[in-house]
PAZAPA-4460 file (N, C-alpha, C; in steps of 0.05 Angstrom, whole numbers, plus 32768, in hexadecimal, padded with zeros to 4 digits):
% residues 227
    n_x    n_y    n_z   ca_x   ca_y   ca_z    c_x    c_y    c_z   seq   type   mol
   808E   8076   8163   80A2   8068   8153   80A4   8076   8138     1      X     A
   80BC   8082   812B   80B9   808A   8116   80D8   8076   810C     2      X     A
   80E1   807F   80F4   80EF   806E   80EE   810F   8065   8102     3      X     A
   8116   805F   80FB   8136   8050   8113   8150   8059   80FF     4      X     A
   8152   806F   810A   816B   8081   8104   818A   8073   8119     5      X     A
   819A   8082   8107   81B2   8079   811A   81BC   808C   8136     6      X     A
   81B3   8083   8145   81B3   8098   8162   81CC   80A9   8164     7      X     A
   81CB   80BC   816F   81EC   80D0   8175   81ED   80C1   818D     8      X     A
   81FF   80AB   8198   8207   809B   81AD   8217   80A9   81B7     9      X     A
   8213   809E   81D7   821D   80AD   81F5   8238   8096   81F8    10      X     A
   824B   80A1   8201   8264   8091   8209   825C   8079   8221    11      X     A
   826C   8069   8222   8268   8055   8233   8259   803A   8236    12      X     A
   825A   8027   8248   824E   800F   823E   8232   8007   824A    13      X     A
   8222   8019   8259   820D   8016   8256   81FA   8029   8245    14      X     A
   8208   803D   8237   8203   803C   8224   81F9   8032   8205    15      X     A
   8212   802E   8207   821A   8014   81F2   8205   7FFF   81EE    16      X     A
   81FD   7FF5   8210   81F1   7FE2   820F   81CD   7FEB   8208    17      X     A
   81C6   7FFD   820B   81AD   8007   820A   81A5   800B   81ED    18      X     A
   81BF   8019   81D6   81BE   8019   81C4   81B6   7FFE   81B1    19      X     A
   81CB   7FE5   81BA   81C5   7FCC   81B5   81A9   7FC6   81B6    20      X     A
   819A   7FCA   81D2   817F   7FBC   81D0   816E   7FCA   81C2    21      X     A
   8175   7FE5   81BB   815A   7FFF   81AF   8160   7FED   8185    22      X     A
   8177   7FE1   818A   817C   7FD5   8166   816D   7FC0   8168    23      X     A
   8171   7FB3   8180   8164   7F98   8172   8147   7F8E   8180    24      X     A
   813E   7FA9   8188   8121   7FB2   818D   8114   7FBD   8175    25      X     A
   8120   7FC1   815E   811E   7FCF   8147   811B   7FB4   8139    26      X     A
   812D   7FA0   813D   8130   7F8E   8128   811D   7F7D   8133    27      X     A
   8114   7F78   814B   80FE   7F68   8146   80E3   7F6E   8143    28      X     A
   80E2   7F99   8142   80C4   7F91   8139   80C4   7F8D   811A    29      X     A
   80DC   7F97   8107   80D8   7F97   80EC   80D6   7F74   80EC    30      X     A
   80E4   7F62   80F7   80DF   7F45   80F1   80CC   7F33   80FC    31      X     A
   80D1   7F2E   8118   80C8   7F0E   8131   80AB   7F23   812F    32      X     A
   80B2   7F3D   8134   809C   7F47   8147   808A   7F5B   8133    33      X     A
   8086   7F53   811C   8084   7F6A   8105   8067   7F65   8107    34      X     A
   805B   7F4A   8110   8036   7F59   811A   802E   7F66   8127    35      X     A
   803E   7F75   8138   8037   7F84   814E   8038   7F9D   813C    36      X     A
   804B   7FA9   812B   8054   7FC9   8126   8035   7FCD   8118    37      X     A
   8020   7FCA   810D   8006   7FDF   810A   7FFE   7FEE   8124    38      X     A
   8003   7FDA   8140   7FFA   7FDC   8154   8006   7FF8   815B    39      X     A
   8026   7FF2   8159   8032   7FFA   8162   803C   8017   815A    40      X     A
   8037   8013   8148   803C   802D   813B   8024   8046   813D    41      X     A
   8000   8033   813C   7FE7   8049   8142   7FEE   8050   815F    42      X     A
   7FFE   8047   817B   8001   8046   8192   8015   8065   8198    43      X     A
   802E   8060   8188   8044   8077   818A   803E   8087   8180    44      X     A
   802D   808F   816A   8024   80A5   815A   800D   80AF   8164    45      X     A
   7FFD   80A6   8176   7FF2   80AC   817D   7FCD   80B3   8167    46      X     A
   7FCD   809D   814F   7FBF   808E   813B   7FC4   80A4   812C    47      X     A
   7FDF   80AF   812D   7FE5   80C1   8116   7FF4   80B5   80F9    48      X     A
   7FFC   809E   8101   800F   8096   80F0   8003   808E   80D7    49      X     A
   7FE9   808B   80CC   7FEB   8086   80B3   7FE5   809D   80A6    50      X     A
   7FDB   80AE   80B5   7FDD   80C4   809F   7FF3   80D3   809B    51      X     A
   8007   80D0   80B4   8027   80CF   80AD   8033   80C7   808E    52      X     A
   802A   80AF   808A   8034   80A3   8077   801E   80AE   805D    53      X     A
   800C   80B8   8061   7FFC   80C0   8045   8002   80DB   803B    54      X     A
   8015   80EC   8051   8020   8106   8041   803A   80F9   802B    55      X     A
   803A   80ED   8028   8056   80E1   800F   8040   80E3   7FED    56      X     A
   8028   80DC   7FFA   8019   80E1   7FD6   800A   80FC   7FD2    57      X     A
   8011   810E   7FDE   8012   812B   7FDD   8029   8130   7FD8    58      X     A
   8035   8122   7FCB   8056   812C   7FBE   805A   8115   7FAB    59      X     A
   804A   810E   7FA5   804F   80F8   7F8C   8046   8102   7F75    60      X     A
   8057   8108   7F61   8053   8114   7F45   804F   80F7   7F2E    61      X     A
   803C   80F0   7F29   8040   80DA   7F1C   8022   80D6   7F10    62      X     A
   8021   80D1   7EFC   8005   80C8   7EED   7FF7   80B0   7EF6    63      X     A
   7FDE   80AF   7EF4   7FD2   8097   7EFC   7FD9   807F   7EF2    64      X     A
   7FD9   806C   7F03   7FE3   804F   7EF7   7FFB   804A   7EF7    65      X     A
   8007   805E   7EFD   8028   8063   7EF9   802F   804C   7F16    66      X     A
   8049   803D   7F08   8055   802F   7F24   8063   8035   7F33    67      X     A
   805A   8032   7F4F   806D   8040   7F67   807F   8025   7F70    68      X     A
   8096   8030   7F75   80A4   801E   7F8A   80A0   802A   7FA3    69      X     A
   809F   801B   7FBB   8094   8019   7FDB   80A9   800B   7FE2    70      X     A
   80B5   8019   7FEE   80D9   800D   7FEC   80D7   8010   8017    71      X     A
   80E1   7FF3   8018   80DE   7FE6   8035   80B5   7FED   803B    72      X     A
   80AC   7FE0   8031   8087   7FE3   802D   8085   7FDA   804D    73      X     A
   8092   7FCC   805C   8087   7FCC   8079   806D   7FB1   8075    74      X     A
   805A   7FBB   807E   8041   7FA9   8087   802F   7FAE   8070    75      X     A
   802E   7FBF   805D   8024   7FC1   804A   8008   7FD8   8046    76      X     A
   8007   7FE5   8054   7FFC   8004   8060   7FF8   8012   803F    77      X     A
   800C   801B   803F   8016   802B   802F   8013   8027   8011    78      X     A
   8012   8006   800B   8013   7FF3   7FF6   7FF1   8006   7FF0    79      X     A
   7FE4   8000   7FFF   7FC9   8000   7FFF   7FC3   8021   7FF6    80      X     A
   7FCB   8032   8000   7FCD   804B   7FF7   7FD0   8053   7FDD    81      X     A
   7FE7   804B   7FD4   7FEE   8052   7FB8   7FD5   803E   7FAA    82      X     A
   7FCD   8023   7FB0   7FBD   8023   7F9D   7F9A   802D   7F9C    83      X     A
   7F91   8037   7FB9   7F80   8048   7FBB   7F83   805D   7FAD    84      X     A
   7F98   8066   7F9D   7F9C   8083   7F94   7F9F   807D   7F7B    85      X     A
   7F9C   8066   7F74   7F97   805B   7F55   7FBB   8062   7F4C    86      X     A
   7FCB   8059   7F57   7FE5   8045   7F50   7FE3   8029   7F51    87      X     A
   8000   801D   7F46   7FFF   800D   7F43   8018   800D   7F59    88      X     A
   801D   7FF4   7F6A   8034   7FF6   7F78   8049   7FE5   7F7C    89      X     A
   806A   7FDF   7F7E   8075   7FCF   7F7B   8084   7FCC   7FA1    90      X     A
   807B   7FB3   7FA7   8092   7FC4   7FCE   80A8   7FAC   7FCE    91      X     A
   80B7   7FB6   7FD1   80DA   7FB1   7FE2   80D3   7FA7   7FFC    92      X     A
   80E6   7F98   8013   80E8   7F98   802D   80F9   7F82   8030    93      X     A
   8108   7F8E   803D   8123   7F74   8048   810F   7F5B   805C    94      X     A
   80FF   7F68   806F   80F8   7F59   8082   80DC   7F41   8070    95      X     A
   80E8   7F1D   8076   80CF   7F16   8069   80B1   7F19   807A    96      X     A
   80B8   7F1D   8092   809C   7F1C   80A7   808C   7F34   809F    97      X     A
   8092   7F50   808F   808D   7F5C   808D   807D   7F56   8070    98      X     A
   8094   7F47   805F   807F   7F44   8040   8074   7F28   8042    99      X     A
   8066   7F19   8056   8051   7F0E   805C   803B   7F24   806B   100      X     A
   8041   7F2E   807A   8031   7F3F   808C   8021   7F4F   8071   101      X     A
   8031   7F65   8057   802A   7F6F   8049   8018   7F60   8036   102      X     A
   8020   7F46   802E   8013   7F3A   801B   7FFF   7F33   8026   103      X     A
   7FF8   7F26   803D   7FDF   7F26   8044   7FC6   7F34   8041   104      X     A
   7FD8   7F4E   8050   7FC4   7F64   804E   7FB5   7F6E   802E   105      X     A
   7FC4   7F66   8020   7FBE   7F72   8000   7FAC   7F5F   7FF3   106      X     A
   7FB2   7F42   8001   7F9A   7F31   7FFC   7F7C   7F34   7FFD   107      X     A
   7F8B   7F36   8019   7F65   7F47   802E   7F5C   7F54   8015   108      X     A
   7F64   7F6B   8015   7F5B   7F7C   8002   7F55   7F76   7FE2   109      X     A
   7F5F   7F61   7FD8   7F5B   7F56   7FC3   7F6B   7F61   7FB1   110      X     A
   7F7A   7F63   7FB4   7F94   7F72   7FA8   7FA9   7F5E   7FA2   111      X     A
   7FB7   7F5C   7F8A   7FCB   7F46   7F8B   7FEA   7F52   7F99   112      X     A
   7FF8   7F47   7F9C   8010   7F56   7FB2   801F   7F58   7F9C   113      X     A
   802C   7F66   7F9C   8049   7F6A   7F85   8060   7F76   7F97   114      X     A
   806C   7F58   7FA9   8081   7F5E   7FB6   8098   7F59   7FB1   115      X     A
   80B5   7F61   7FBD   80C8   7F58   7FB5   80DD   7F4E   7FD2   116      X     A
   80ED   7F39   7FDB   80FA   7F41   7FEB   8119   7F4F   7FE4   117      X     A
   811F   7F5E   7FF3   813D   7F5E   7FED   814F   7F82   7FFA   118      X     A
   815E   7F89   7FEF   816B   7F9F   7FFD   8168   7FB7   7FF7   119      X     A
   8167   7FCA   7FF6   8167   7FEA   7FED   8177   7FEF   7FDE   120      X     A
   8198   7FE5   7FEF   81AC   7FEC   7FE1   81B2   7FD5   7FC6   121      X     A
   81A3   7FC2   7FC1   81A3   7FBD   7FAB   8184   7FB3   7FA1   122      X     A
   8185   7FC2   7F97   8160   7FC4   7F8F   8157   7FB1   7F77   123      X     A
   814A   7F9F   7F6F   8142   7F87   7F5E   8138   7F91   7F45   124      X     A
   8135   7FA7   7F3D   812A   7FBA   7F21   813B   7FC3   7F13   125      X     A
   8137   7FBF   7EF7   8141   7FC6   7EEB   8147   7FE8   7EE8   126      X     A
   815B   7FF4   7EDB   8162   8015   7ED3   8143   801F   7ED0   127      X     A
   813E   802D   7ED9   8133   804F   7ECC   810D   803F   7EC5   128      X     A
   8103   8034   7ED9   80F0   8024   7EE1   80DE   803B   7EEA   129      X     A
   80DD   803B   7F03   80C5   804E   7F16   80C6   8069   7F14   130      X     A
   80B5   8075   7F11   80B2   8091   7F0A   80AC   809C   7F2D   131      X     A
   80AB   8087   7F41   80B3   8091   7F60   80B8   8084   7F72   132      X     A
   80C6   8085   7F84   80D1   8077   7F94   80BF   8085   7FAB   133      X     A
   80B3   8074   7FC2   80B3   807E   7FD8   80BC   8064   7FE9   134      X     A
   80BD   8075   7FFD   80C4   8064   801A   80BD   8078   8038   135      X     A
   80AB   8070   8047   8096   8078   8060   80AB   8069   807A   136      X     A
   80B7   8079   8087   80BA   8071   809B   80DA   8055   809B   137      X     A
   80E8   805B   8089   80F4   8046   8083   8117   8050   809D   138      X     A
   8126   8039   809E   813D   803F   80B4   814B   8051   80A0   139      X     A
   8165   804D   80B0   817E   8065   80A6   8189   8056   808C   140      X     A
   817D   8037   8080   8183   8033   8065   817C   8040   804B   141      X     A
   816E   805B   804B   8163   806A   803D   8170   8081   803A   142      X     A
   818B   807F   8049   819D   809C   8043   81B2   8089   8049   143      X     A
   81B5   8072   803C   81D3   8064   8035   81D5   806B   801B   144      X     A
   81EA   8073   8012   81F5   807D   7FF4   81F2   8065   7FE1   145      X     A
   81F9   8053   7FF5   81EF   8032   7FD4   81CD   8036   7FCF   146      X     A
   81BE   8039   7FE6   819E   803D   7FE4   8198   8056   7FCE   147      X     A
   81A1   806D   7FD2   819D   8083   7FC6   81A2   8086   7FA3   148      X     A
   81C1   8075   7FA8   81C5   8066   7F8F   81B2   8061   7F7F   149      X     A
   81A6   8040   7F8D   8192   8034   7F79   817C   8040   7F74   150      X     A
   8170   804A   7F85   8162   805C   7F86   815D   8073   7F6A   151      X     A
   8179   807A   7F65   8176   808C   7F50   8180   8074   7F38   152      X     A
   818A   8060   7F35   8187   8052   7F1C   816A   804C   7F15   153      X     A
   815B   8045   7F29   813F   803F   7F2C   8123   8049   7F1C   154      X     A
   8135   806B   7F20   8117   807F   7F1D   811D   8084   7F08   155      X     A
   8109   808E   7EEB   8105   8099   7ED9   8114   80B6   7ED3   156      X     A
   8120   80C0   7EC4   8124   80D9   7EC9   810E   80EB   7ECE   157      X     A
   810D   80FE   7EDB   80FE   8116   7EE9   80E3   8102   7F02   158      X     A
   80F0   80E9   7F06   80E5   80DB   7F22   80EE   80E2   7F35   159      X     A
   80E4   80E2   7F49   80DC   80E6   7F66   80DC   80D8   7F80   160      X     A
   80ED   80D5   7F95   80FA   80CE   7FA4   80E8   80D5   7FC2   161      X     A
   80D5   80CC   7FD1   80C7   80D6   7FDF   80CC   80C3   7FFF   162      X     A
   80DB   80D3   8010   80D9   80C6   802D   80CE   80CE   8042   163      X     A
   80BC   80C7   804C   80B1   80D2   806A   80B7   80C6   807A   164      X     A
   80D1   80D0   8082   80E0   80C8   8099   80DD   80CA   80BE   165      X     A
   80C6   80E1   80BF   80C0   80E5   80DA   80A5   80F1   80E9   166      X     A
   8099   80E9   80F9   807F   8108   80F6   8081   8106   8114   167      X     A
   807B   8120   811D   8077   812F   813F   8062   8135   814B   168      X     A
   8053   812F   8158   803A   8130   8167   8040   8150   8176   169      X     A
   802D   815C   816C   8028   817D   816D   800D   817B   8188   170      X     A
   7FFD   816A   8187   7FE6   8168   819D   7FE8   8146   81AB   171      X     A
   7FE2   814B   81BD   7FDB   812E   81D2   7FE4   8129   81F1   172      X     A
   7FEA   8147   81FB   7FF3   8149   8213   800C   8139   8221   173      X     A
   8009   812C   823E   8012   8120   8242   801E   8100   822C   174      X     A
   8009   80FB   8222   800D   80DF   8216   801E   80ED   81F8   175      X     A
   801B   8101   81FE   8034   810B   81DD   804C   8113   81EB   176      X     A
   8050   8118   8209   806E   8126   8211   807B   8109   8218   177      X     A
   8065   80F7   8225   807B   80D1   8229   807C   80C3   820C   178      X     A
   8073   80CA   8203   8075   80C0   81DE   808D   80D2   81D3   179      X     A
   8095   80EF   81D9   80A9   80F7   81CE   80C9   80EB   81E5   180      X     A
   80C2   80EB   81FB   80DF   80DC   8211   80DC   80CA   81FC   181      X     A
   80CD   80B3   81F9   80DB   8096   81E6   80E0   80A2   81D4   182      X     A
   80E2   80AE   81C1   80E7   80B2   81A7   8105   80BF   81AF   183      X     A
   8107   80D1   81C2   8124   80D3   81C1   8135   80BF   81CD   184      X     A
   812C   80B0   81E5   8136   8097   81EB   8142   8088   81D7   185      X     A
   812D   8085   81C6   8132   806E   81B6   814D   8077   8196   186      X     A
   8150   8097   819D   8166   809C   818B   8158   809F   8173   187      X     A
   8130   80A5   8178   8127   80AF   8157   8125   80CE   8155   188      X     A
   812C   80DF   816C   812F   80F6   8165   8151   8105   8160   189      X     A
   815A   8106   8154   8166   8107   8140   818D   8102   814C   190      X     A
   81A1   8109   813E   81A0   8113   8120   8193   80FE   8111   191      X     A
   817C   8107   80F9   8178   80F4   80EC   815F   810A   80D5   192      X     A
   815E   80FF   80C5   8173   8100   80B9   818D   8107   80B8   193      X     A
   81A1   80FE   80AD   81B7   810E   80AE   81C5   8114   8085   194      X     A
   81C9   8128   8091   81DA   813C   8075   81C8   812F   805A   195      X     A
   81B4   812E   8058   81A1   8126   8048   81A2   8137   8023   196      X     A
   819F   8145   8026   81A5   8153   8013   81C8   8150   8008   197      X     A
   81E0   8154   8015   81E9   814E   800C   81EF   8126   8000   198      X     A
   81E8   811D   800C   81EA   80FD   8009   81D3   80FB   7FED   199      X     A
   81C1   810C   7FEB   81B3   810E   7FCE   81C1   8117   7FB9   200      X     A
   81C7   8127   7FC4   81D4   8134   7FA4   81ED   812D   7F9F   201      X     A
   81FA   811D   7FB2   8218   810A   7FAA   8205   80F2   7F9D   202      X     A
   81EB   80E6   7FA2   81E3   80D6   7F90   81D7   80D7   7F73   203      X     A
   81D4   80FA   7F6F   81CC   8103   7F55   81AE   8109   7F59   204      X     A
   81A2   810C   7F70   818E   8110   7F7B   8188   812C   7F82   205      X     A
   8173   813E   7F74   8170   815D   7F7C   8154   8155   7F98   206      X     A
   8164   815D   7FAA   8146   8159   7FCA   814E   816F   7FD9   207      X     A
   8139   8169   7FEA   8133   8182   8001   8126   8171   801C   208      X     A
   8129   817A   8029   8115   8175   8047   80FC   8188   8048   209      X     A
   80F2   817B   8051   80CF   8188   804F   80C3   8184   8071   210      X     A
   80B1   8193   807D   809A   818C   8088   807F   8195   807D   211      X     A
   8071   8188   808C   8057   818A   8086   8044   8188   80A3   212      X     A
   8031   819E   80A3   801D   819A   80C0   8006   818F   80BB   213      X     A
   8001   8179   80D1   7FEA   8175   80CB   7FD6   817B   80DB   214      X     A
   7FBE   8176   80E4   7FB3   8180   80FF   7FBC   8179   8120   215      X     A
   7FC6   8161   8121   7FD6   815D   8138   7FEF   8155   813A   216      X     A
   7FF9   815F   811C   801A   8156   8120   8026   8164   8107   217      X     A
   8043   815C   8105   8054   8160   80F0   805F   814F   80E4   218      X     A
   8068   8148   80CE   8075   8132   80BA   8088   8141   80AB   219      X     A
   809E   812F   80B7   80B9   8138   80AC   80C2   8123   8091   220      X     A
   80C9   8132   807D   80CC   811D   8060   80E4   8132   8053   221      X     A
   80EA   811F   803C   80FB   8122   802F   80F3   8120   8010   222      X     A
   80FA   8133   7FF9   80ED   812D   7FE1   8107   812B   7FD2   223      X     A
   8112   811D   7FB7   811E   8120   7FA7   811B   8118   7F8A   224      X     A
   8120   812F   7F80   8124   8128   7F5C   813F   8116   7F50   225      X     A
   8133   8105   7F3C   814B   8100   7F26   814D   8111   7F0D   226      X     A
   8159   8123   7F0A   815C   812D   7EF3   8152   8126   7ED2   227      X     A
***
């Protein structure tokens, strides 16, 4: 499972119809079914996925203490990261099952939660706030031009825009070639991103696409500057 892009769809209505259930197979693990995605996600990655998500602070330019936004924070993984790395962190997420699921977890840990609910494309912070934005694995609302928008009202000038949008299992045999059939099934192998760079820099955003290898895979991300 990597993030839920918008599929290049096949003509016709059982198509159509397959597309339907791969959305709202999407929408119930981010909501009803959002205790399952740790599971679910160490399962498809093959227990690659959190270190998936920890190449984003190998591109984080930012002084200690400094506050991150964790924009759609998910289950709260990631929350935990940035403050292992001696940040401070602020997370976003439309879904509430997910900022219970997150706040919990930050409890456990003794951590107070500093969540927010609400949308990308209109973000709850004030101008020129976070010196970075990330977001790990987030849908195709992260290359909507209102998102990219706030996004850059958001960041500080010369802040940093950090998405890890995908990673590829390089080893695991068989159980990595029926893990890559779902991933195209499911419409997460690509186009997706799409026209990324330009959709940044119509937002005033200087980015690039990046990979990175790791020992049994690859992570596909996206970096961008605010001027």
């Amino acid at each position: 499972m990597t993030s839920q892009p918008e599929p290049s769809r096949s003509r016709g209505p059982l198509a159509a119809l397959w597309w339907r259930l791969v959305r709202v197979g999407f929408r119930l693990l981010y909501n009803e079914l959002a205790f399952t995605y740790d599971a679910v996600s160490w399962v498809v990655s093959l227990g690659q996925w959190r270190a998936w998500q920890r190449v984003a602070l190998r591109h984080l330019d930012a002084p200690p203490g400094a506050t991150i936004l964790d924009l759609a924070h998910g289950p709260g993984n990631f929350h935990l990261d940035l403050r292992a790395a001696g940040y401070r962190a602020v997370g976003l997420d439309l879904s509430r099952s997910m900022g219970r699921i997150a706040g919990r977890k930050l409890r456990r840990h003794h951590l107070v939660p500093v969540l927010a609910r609400g949308r990308a494309q209109a973000l709850p912070f004030p101008d020129a706030v976070f010196p970075a934005v990330i977001s790990t694995f987030p849908t195709e609302l992260i290359i909507d031009p209102a998102t990219l928008r706030e996004v850059y009202r958001v960041l500080r000038p010369g802040g940093r825009l950090i998405v890890v949008f995908s990673g590829t299992l390089t080893q695991g045999g068989a159980a990595k070639d029926a893990l890559e059939l779902a991933y195209r099934a499911t419409g997460q192998r690509g186009p997706w991103p799409v026209d990324v760079e330009e959709r940044l820099r119509a937002a005033g955003l200087e980015g690039q696409i990046a990979f990175e290898a790791l020992p049994h895979s690859v992570v596909h991300l996206f970096t961008a500057n605010k001027p």
